[in-house]
MOPAC internal coordinates of N, CA, C and O (Angstrom, degrees):
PM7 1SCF
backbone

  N    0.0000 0     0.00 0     0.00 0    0    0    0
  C    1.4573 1     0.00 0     0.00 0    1    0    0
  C    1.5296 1   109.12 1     0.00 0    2    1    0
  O    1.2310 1   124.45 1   -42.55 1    3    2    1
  N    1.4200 1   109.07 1   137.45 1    3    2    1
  C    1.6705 1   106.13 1   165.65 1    5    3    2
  C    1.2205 1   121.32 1  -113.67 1    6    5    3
  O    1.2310 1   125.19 1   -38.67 1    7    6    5
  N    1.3218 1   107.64 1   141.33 1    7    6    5
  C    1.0709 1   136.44 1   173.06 1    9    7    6
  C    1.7424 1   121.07 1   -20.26 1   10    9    7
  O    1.2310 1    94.58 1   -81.07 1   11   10    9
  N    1.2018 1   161.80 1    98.93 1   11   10    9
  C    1.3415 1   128.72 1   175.79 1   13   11   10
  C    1.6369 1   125.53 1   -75.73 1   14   13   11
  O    1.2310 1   135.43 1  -160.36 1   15   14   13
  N    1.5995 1    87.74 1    19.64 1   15   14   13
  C    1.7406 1    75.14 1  -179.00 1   17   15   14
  C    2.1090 1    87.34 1  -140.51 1   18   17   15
  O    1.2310 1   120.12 1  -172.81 1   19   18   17
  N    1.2648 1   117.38 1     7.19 1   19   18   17
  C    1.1706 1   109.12 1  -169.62 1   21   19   18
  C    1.4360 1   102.69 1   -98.21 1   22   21   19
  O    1.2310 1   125.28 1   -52.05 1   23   22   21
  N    1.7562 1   107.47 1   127.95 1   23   22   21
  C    1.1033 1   119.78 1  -177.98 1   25   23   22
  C    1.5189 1   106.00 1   -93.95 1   26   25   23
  O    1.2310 1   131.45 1   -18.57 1   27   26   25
  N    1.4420 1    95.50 1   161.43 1   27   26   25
  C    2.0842 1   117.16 1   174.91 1   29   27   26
  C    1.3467 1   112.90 1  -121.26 1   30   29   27
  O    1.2310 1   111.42 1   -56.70 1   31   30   29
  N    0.9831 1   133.76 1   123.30 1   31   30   29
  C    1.6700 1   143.90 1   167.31 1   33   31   30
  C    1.6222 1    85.81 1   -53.92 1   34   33   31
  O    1.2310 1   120.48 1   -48.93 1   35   34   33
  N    1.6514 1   116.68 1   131.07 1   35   34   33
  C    1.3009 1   127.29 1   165.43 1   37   35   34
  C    1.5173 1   101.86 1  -133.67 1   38   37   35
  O    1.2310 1   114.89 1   -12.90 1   39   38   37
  N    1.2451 1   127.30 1   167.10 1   39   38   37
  C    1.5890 1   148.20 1  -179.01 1   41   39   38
  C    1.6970 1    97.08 1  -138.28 1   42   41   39
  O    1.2310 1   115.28 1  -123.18 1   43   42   41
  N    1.2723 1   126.56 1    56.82 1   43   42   41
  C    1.5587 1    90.14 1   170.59 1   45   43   42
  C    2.0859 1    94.23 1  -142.87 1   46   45   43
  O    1.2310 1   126.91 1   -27.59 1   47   46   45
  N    1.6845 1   104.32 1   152.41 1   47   46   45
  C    1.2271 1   109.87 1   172.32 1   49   47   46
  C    1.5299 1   151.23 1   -27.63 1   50   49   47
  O    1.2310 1   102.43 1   -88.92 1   51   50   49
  N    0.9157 1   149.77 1    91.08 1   51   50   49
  C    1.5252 1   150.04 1  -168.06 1   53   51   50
  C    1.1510 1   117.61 1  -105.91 1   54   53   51
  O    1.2310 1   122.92 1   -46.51 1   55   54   53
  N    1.2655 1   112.02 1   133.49 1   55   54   53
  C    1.7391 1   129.96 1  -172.37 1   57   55   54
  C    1.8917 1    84.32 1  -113.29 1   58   57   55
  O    1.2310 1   124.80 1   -57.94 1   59   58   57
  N    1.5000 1   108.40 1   122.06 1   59   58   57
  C    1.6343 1   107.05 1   134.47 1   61   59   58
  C    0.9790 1   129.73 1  -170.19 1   62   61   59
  O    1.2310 1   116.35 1   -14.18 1   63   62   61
  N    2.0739 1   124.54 1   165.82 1   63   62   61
  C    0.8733 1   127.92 1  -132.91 1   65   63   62
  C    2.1267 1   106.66 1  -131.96 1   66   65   63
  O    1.2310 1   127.16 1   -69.20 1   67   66   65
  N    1.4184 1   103.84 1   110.80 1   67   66   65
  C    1.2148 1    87.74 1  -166.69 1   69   67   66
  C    1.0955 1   130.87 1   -81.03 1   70   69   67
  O    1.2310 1    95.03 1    68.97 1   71   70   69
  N    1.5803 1   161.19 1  -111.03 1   71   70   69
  C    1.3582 1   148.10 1  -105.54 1   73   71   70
  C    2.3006 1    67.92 1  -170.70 1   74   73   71
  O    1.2310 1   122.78 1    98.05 1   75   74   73
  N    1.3096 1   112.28 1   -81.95 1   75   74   73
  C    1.5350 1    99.56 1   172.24 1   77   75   74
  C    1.2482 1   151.67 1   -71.06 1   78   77   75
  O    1.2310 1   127.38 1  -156.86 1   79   78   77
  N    1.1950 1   103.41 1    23.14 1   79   78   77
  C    1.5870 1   142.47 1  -175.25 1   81   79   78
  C    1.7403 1   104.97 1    59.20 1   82   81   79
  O    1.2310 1   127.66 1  -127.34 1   83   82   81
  N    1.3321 1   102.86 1    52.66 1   83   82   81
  C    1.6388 1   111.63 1  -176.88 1   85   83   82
  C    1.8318 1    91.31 1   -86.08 1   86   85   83
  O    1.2310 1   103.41 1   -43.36 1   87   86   85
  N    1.3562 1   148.11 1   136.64 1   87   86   85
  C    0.7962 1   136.27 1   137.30 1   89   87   86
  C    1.8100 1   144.73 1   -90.78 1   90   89   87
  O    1.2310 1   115.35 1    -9.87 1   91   90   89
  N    1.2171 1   126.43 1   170.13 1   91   90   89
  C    1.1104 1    94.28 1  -177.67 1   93   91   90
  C    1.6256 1    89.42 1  -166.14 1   94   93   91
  O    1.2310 1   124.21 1   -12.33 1   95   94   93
  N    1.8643 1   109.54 1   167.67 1   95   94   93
  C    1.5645 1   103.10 1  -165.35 1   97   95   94
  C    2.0597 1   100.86 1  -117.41 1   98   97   95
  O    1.2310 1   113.33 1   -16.09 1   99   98   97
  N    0.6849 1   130.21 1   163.91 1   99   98   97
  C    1.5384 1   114.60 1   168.14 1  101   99   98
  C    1.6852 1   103.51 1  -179.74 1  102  101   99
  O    1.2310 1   114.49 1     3.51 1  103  102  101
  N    1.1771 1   128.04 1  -176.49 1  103  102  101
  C    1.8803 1   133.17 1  -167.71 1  105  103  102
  C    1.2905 1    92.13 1  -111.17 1  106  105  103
  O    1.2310 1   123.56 1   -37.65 1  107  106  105
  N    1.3961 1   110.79 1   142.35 1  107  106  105
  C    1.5385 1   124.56 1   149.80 1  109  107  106
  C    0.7010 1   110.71 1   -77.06 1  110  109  107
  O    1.2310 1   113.30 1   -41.09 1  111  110  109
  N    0.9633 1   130.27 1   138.91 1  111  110  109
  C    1.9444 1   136.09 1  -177.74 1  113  111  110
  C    1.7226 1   117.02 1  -142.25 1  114  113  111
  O    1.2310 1   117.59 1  -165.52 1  115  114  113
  N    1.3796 1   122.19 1    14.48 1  115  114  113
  C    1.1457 1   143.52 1   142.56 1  117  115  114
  C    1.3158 1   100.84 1  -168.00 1  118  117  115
  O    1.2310 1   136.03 1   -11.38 1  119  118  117
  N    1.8017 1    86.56 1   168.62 1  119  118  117
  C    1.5695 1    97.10 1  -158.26 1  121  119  118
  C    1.8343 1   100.77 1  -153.20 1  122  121  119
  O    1.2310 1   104.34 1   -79.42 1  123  122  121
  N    0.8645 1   146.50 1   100.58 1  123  122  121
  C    1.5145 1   138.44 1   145.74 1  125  123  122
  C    1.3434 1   124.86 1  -106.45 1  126  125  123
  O    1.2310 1   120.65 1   -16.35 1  127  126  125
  N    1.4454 1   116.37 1   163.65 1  127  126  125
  C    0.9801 1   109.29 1  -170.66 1  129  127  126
  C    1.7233 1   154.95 1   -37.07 1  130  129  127
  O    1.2310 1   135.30 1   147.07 1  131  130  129
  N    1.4772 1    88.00 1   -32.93 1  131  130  129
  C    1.2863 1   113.28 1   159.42 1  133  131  130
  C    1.7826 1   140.48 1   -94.97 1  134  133  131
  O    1.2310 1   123.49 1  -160.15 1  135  134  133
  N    1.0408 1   110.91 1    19.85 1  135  134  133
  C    1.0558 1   137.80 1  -138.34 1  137  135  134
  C    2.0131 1   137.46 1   137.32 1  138  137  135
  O    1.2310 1   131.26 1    -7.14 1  139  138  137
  N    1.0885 1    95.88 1   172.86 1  139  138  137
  C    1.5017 1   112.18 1  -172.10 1  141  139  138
  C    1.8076 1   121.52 1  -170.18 1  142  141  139
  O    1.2310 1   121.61 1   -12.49 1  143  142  141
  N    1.1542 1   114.53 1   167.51 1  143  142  141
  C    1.3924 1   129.40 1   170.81 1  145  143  142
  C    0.9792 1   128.35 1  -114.81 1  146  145  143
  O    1.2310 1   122.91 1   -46.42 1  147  146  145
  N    1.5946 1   112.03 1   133.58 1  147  146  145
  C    1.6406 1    88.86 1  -157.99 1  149  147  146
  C    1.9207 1   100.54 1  -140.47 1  150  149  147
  O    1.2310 1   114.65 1   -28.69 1  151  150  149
  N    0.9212 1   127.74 1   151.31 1  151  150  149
  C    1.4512 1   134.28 1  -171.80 1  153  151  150
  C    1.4124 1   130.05 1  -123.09 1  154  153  151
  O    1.2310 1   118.21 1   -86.76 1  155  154  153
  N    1.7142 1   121.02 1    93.24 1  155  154  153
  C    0.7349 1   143.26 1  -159.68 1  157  155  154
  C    1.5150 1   117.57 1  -125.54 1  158  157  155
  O    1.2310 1   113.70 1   -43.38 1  159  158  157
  N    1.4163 1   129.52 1   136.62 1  159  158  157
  C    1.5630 1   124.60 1   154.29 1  161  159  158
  C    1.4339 1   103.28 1  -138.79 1  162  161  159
  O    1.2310 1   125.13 1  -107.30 1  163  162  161
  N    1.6521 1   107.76 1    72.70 1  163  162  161
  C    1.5128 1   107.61 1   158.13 1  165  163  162
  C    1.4000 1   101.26 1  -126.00 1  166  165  163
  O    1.2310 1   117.24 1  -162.61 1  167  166  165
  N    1.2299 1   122.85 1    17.39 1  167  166  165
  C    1.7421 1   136.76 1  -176.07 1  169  167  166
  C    1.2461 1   103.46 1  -165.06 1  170  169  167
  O    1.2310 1   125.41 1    -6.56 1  171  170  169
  N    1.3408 1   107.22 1   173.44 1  171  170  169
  C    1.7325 1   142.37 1   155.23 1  173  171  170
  C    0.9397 1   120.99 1  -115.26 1  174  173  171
  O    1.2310 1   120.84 1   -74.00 1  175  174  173
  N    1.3532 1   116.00 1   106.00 1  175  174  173
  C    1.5693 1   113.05 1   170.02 1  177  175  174
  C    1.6010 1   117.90 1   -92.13 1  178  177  175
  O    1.2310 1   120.83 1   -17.90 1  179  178  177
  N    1.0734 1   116.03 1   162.10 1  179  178  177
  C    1.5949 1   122.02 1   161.72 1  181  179  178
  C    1.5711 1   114.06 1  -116.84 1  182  181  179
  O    1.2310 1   129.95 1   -21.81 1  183  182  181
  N    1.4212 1    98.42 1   158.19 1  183  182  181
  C    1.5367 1   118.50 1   177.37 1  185  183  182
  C    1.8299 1   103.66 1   -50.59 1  186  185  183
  O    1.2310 1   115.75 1   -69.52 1  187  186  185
  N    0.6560 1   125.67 1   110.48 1  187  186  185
  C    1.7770 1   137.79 1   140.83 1  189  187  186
  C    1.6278 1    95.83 1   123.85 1  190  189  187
  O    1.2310 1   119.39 1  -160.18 1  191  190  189
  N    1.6461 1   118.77 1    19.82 1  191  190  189
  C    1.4487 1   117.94 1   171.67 1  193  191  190
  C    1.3655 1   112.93 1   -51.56 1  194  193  191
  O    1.2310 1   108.41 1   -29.26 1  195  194  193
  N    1.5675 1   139.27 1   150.74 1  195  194  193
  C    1.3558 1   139.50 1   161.90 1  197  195  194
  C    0.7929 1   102.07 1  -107.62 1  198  197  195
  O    1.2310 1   113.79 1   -45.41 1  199  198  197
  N    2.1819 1   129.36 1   134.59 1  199  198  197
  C    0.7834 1   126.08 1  -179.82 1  201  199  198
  C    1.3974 1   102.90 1  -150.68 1  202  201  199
  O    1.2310 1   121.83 1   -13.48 1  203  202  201
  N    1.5178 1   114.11 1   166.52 1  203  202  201
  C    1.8785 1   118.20 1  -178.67 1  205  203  202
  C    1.6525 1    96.82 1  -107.28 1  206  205  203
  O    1.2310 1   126.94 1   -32.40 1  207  206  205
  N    0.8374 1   104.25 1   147.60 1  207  206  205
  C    2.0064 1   117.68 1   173.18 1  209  207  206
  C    1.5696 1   119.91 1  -128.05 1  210  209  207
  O    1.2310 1   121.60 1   -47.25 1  211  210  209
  N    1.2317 1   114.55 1   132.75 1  211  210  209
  C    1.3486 1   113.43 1   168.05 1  213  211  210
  C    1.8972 1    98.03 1  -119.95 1  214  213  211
  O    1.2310 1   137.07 1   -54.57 1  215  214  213
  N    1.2197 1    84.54 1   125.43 1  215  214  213
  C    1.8250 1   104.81 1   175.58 1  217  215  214
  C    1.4926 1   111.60 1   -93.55 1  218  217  215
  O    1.2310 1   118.16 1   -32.00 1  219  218  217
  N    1.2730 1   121.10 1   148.00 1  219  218  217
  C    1.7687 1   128.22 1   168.34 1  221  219  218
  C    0.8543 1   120.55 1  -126.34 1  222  221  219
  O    1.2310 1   121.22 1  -108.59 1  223  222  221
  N    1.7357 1   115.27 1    71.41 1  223  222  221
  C    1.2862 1   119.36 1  -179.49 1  225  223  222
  C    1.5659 1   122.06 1   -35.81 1  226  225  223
  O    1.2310 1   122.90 1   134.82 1  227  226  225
  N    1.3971 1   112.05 1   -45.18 1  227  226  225
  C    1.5237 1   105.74 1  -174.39 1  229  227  226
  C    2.1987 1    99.75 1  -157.86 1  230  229  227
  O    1.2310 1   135.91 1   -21.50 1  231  230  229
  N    1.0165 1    86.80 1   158.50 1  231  230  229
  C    1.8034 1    88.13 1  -167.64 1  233  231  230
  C    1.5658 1   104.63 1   -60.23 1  234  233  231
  O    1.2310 1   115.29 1   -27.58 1  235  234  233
  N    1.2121 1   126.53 1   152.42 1  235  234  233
  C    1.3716 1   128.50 1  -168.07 1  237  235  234
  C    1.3226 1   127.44 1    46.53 1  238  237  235
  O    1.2310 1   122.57 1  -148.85 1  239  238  237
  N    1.5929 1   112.69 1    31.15 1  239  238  237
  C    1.1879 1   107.14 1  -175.35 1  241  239  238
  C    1.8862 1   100.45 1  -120.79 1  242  241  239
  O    1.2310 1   100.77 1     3.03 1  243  242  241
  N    0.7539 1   152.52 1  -176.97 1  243  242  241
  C    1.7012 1   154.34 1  -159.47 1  245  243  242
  C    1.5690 1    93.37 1  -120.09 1  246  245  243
  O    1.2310 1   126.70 1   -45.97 1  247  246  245
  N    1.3554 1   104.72 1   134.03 1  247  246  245
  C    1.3779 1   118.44 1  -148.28 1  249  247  246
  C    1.8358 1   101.11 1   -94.40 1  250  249  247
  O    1.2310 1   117.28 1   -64.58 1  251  250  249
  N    1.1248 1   122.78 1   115.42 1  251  250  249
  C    1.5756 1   125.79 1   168.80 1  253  251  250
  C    1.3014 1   110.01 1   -52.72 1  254  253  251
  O    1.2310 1   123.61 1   -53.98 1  255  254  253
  N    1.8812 1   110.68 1   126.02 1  255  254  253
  C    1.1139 1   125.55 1   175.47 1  257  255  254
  C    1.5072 1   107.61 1   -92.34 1  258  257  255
  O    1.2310 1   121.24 1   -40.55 1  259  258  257
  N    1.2347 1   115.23 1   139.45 1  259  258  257
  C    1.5479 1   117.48 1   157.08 1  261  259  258
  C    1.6371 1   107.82 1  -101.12 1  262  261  259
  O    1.2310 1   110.42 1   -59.84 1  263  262  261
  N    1.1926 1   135.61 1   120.16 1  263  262  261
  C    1.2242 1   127.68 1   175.67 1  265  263  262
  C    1.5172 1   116.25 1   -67.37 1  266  265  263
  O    1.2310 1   123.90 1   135.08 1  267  266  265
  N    1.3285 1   110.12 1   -44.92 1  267  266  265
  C    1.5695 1   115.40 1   173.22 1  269  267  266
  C    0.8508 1   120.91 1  -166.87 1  270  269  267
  O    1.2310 1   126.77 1   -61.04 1  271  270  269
  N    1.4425 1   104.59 1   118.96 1  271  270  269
  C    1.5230 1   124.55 1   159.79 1  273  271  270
  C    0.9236 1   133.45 1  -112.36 1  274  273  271
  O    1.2310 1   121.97 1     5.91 1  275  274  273
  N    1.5865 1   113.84 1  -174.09 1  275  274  273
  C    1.6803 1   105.93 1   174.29 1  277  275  274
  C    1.8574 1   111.66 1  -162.33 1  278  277  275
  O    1.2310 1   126.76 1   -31.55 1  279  278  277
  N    1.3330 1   104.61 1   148.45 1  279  278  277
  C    1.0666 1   132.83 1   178.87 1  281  279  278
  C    1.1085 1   105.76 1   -54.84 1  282  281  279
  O    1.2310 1   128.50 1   -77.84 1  283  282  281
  N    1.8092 1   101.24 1   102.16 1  283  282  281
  C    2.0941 1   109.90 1   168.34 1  285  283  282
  C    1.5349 1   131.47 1   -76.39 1  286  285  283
  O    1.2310 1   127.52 1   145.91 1  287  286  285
  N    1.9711 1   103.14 1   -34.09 1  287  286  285
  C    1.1012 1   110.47 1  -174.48 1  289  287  286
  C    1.5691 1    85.24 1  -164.22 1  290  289  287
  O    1.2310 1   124.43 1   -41.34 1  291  290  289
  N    1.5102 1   109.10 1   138.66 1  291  290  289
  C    1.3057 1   124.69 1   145.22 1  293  291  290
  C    1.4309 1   142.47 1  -113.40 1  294  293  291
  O    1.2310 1   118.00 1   -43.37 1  295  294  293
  N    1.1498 1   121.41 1   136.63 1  295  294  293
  C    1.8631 1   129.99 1  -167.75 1  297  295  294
  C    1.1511 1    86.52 1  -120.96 1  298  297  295
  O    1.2310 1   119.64 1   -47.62 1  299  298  297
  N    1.5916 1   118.29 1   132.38 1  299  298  297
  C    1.3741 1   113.49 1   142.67 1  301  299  298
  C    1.6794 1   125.05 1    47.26 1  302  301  299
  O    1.2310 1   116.92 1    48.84 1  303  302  301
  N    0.9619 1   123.47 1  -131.16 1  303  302  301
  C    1.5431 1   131.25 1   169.69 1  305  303  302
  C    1.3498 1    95.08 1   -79.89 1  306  305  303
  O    1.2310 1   103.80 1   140.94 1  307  306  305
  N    1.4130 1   147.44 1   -39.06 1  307  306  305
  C    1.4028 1   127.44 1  -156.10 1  309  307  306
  C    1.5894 1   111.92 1  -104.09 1  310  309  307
  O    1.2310 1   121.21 1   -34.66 1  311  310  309
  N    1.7138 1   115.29 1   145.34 1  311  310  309
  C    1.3029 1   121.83 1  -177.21 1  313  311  310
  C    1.5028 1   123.30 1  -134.82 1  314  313  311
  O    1.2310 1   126.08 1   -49.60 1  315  314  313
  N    1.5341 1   105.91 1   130.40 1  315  314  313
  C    1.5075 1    96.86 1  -169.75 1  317  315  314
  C    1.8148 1    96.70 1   -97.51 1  318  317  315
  O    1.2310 1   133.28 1   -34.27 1  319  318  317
  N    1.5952 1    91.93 1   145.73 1  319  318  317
  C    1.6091 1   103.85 1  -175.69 1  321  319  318
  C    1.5041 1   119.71 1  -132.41 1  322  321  319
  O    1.2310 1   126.72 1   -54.44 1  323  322  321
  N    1.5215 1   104.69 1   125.56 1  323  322  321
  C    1.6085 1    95.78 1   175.39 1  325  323  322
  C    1.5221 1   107.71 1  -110.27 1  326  325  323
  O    1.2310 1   130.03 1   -32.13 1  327  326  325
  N    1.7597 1    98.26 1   147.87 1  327  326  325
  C    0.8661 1   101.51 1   176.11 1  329  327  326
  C    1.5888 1   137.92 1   -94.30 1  330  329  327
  O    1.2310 1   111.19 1   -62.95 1  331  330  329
  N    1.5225 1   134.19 1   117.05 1  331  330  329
  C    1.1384 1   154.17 1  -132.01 1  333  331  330
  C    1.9158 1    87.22 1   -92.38 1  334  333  331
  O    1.2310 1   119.08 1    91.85 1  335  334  333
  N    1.4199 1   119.35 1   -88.15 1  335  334  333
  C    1.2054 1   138.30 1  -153.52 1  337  335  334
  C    1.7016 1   124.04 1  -130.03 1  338  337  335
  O    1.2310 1   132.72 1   -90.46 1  339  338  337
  N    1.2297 1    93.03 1    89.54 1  339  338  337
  C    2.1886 1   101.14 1  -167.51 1  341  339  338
  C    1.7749 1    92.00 1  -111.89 1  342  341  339
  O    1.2310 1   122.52 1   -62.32 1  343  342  341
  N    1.0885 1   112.77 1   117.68 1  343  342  341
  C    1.6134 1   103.05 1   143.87 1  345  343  342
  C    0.7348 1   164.94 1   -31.63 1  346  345  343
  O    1.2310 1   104.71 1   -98.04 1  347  346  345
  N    1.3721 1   145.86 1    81.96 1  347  346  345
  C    1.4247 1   149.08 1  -119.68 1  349  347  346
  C    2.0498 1   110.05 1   -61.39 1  350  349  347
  O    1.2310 1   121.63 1   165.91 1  351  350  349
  N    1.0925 1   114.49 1   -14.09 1  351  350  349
  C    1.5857 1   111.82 1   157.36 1  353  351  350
  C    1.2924 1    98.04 1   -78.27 1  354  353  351
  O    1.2310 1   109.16 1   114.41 1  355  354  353
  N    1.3801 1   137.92 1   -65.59 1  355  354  353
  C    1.2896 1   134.86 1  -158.35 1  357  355  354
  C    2.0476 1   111.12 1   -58.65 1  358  357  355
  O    1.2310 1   130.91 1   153.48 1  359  358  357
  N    1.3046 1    96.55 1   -26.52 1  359  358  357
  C    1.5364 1   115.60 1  -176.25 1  361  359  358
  C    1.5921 1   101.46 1   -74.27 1  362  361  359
  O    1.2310 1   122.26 1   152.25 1  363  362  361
  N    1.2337 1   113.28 1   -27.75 1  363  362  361
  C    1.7923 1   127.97 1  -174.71 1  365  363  362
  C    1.3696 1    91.22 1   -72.48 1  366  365  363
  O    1.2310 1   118.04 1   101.03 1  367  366  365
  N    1.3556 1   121.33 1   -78.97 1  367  366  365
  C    1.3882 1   129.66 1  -157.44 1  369  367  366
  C    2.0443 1   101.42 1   -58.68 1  370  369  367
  O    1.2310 1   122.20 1   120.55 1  371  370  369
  N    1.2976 1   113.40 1   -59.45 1  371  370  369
  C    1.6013 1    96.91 1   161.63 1  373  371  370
  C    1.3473 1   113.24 1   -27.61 1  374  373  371
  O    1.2310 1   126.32 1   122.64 1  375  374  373
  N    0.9258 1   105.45 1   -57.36 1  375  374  373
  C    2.1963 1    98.50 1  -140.10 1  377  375  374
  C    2.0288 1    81.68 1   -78.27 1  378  377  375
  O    1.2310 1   111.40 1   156.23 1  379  378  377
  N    1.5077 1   133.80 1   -23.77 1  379  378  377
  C    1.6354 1   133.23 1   154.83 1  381  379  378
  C    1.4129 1   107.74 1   -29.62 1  382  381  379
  O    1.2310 1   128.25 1   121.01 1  383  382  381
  N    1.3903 1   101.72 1   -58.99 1  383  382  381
  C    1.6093 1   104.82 1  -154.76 1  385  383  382
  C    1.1080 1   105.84 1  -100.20 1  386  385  383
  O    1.2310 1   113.19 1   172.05 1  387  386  385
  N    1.6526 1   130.48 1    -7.95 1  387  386  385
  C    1.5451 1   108.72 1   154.81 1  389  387  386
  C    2.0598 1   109.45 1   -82.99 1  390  389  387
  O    1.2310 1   130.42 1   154.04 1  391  390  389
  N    1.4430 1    97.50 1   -25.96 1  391  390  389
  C    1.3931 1    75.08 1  -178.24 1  393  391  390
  C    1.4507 1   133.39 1   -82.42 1  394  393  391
  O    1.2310 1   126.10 1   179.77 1  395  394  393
  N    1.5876 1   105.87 1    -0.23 1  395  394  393
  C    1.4839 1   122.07 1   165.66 1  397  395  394
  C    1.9181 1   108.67 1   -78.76 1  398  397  395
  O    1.2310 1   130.79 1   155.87 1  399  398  397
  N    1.3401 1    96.78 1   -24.13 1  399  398  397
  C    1.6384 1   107.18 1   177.17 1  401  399  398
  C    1.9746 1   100.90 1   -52.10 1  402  401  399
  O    1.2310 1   132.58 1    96.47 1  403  402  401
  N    1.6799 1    93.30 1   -83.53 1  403  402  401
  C    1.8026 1   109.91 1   176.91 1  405  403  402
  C    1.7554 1    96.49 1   -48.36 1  406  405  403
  O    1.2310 1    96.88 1   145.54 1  407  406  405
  N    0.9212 1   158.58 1   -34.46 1  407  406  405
  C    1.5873 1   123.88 1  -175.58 1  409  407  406
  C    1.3558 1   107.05 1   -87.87 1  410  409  407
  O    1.2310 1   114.65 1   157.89 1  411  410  409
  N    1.6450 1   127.75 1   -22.11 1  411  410  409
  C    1.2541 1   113.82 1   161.58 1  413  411  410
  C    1.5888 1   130.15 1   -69.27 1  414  413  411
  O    1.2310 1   124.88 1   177.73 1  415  414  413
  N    1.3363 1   108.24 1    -2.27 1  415  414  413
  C    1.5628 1   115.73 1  -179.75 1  417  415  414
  C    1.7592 1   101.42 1   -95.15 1  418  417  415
  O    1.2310 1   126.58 1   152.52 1  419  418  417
  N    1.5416 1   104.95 1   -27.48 1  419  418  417
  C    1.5347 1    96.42 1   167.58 1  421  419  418
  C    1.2881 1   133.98 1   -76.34 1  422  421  419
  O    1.2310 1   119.34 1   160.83 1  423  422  421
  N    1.2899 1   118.87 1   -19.17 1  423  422  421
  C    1.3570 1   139.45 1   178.88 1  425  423  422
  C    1.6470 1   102.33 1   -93.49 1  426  425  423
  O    1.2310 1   120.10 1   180.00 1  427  426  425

């Protein structure tokens, strides 16, 4: 079972696309279910931005969509994001790759 508030240290690629179709690329670098943090300087975001994300959990694997989210807090290059609206396949494959995340931290 996961956590809904327990976060995972992640390293992997992010594509996203905001509210004026500005895009931009940056790392997830935590990730829970509801959200994540993510680290980017190919943009600026602001607090209450809406935005879509495609995540890459791992190379050759089909990239997790977030349909919409949005910008909770921004620092600098880094932004915390919750997530609003994922598709219940796309919501499958998340809750995969965090729960392959927690059994590799147990092992």
């Amino acid at each position: 079972m996961i956590a809904r508030t327990e976060r995972y240290q992640v390293d992997c690629p992010v594509r996203f696309t905001d509210e004026g179709n500005v895009t931009g690329e940056g790392r997830v670098i935590n990730l829970y279910i509801n959200g994540c943090a993510l680290r980017s300087n190919t943009t600026t975001m602001e607090e209450g931005t809406l935005l879509t994300l495609q995540m890459q959990p791992a190379p050759h694997t089909p990239a997790i969509q977030i349909e919409m989210a949005r910008v909770r807090w921004a620092r600098n290059d880094e932004f915390g994001i919750e997530f609003l609206f994922v598709y219940e396949r796309e919501r499958k494959a998340l809750l995969r790759w965090l729960r392959t995340i927690a059994v590799q931290l147990i092992h």
